[in-house]
C-alpha positions in Angstrom: 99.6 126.3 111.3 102.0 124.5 113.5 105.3 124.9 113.2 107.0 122.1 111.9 109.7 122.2 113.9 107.8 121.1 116.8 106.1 118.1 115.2 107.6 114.9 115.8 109.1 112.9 113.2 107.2 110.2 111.4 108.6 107.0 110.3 108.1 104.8 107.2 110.2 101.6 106.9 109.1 98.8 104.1 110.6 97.0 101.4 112.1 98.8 98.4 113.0 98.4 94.6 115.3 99.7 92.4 115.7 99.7 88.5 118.6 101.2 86.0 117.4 102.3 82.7 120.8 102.3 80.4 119.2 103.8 77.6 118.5 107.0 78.7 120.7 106.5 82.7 117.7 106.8 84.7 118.5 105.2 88.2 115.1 104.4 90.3 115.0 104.1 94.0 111.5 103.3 95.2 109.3 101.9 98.2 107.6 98.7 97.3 103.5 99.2 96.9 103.3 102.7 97.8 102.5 104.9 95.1 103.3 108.7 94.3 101.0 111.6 94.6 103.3 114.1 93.2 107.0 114.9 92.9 109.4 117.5 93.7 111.9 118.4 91.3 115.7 119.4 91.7 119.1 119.8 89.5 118.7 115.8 87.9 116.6 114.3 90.6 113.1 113.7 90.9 111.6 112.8 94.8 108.6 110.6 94.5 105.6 112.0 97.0 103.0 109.6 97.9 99.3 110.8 99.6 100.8 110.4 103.0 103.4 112.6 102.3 106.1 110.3 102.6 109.4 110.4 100.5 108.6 107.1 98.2 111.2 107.2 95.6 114.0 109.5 93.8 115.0 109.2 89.9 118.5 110.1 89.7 118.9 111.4 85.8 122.1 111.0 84.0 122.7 108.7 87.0 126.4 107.9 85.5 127.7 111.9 85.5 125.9 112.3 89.1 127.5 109.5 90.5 130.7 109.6 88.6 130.7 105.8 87.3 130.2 103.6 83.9 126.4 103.0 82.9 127.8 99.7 82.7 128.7 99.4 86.5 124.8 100.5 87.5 123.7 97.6 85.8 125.4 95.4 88.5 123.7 96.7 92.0 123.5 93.6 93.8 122.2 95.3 97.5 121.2 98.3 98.6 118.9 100.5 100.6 117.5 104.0 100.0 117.2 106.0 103.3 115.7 109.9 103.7 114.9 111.9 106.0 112.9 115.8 106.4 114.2 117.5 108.9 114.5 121.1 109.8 113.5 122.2 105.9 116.1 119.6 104.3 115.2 116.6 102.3 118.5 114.2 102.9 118.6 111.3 100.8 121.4 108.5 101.3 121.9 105.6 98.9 124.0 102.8 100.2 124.2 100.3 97.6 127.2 97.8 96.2 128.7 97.8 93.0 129.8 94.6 91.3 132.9 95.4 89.3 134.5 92.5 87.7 133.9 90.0 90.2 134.5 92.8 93.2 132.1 94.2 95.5 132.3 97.9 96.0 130.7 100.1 98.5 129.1 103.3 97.7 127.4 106.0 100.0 126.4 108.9 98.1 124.5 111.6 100.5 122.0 114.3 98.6 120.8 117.2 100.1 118.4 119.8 99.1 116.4 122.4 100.5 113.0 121.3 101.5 110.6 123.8 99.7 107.5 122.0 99.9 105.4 123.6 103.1 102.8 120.1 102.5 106.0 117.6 104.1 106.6 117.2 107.5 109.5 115.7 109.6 109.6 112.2 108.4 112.5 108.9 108.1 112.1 106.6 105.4 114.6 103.2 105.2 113.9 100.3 103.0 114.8 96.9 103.8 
């Protein structure tokens, strides 16, 4: 098998979605029309896989603890964009979105990293727009 470090990166770039379930804090990050072949599990995130083997979503569980804000507050997302990337055995995920706190825009830029433990993912960018 070739190594993966000598494959070039592959890039994905479409239009993406989001949703905030308040009930049970369940923040949803996803590529538009691309659906998920599996998923990859880690501490209170779920990474959506689809049969390309592209990173096509994250679930962010108790979405108000991991990001350290009022359930309230993630009901008022206005922009954003979800960004990853697979390089050198690391899945990073960034999510750059605005919060809309009483009238008030604020910026947030949260960066997750994880270990890359999957041996079916190759180097790979994903940005939504």
């Amino acid at each position: 098998m070739a190594d993966p470090k000598d494959m070039k990166s592959r890039h994905l770039e479409a239009e993406g979605e989001m949703n905030y379930d308040f009930v049970n804090d369940i923040l949803f990050f996803k590529i538009k029309d691309r659906e998920y072949d599996f998923s990859i599990e880690f501490q209170n995130m779920v990474i959506d896989i689809d049969e390309e083997k592209f990173i096509v979503g994250i679930q962010i569980f108790d979405a108000s603890k991991f990001l350290r804000m009022s359930k309230v507050n993630l009901r008022e997302i206005p922009n954003w964009r979800f960004n990853a990337k697979l390089e050198n055995n690391t899945i990073e995920i960034r999510l750059d979105y605005q919060l809309k706190i009483r009238n008030m825009i604020f910026e947030k830029n949260p960066i997750i990293i994880q270990e890359n433990k999957s041996e079916s993912l190759r180097p790979q960018v994903v940005q939504t727009i």
